[in-house]
C-alpha positions as CSV (number, residue, x, y, z in Angstrom):
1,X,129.4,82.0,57.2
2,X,129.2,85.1,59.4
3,X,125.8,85.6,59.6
4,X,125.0,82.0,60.7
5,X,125.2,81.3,64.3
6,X,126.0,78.3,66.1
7,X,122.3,76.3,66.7
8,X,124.0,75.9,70.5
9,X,124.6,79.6,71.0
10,X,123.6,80.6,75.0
11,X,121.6,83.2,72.5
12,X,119.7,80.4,70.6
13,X,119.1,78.4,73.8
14,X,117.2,81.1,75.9
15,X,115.8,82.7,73.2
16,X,114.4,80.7,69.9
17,X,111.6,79.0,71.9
18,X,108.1,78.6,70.9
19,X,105.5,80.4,73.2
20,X,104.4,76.9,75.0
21,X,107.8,76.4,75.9
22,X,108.7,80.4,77.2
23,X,105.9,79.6,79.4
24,X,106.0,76.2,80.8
25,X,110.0,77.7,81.8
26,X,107.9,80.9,83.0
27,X,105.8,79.2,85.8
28,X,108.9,76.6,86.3
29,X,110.4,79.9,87.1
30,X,107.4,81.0,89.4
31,X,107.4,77.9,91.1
32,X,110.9,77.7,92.3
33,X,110.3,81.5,93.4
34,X,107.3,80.8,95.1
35,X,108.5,77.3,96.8
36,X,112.0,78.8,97.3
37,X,115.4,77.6,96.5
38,X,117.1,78.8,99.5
39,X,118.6,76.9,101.7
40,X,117.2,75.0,104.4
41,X,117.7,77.6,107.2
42,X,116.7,80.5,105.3
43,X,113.0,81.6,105.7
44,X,111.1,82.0,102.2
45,X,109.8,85.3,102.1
46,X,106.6,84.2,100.1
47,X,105.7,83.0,103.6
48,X,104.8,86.1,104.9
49,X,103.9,87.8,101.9
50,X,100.9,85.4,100.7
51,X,98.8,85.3,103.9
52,X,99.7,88.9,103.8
53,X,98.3,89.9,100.5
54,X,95.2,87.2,101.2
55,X,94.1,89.0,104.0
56,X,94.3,92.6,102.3
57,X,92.3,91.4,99.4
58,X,89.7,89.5,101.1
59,X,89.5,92.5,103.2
60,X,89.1,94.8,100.5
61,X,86.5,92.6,98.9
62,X,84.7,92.6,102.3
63,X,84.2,96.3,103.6
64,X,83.1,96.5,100.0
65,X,86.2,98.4,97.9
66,X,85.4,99.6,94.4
67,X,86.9,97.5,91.8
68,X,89.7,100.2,91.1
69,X,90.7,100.0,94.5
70,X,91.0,96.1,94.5
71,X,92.6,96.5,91.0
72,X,95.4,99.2,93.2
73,X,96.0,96.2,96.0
74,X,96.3,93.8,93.5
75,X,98.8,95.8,91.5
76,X,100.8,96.4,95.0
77,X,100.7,93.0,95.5
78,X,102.0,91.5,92.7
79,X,104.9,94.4,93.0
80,X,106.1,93.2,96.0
81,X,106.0,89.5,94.6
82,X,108.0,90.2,91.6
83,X,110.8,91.8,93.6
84,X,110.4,89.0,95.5
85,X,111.3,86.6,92.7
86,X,113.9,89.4,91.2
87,X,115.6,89.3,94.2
88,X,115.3,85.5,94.7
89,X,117.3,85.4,91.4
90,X,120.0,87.4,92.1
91,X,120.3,85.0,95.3
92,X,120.4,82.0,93.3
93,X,122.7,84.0,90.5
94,X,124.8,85.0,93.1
95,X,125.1,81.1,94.7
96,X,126.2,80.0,91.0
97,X,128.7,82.9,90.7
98,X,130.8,81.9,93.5
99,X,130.3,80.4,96.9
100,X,133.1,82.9,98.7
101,X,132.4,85.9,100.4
102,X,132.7,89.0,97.6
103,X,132.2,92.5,98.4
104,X,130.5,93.4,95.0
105,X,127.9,90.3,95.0
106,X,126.8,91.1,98.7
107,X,126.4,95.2,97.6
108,X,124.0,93.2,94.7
109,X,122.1,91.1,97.1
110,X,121.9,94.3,99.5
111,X,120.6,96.3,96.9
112,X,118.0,93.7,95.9
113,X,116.4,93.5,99.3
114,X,116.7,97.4,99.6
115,X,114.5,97.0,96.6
116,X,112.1,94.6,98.2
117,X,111.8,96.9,101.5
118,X,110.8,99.8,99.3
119,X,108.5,98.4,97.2
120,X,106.7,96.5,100.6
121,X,106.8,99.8,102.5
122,X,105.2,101.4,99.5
123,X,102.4,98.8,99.2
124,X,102.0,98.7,103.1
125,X,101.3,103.0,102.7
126,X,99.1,102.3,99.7
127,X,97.1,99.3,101.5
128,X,96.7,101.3,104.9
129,X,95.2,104.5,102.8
130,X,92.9,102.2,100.4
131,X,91.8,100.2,103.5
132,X,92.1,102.2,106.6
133,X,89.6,105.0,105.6
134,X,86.7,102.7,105.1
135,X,87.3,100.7,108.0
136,X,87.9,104.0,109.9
137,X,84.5,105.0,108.7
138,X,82.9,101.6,109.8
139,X,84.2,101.8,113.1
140,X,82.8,105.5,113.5
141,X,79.5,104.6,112.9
């Protein structure tokens, strides 16, 4: 019939899942993003960002930020992680696509880390407003 698909559809298989299953294959997905499936030469940009986003927040949390404030360096945070993991898909997309040098997959992969440097630079502003002025203020008295 015309209405009945194929049980083996790509459509069926990523998408008629029960919610156990959507997110046992969500935190797979997490893992590999935050372990990294690069390869062995490339740096793994959770790396830097982790210790990063560790020290703001127990920062925050120490010179005594209102819980808004925390809540605004937690949302940055997990901004610049997602594009993170975005971007770390395209990467591992773009291995599977081809393994030769293509004009149009390296504009994707340059557009993905532009992403990534705009959404860092962003939370970097964000965290140096939210934190500098109270530590500015500690150190002035």
């Amino acid at each position: 019939m015309a209405n009945e698909r194929d049980a083996d559809s790509p459509s069926d298989v990523y998408s008629n899942r029960r919610w156990a299953e959507k997110f046992k294959i969500s935190f797979r997905g997490l893992w590999l993003g935050l372990r990294g499936t690069q390869s062995p030469n490339s740096l793994n940009s959770f790396i830097v960002h982790v210790p990063i986003a560790m020290v703001v927040l127990i920062t925050g949390v120490w010179i005594g930020l209102e819980p808004i404030s925390i809540s605004l360096l937690m949302l940055c945070v997990g901004t610049v992680m997602a594009a993170e993991l975005f971007n770390s898909s395209l990467e591992s997309l773009a291995k599977a696509i081809t393994d030769q040098a293509d004009h149009n997959v390296a504009n994707a992969l340059d557009i993905a880390s532009g992403a990534v440097l705009l959404v860092s630079l962003t939370a970097a502003v964000v965290g140096a407003v939210i934190l500098g002025i109270p530590i500015l203020q500690m150190w002035a008295q």
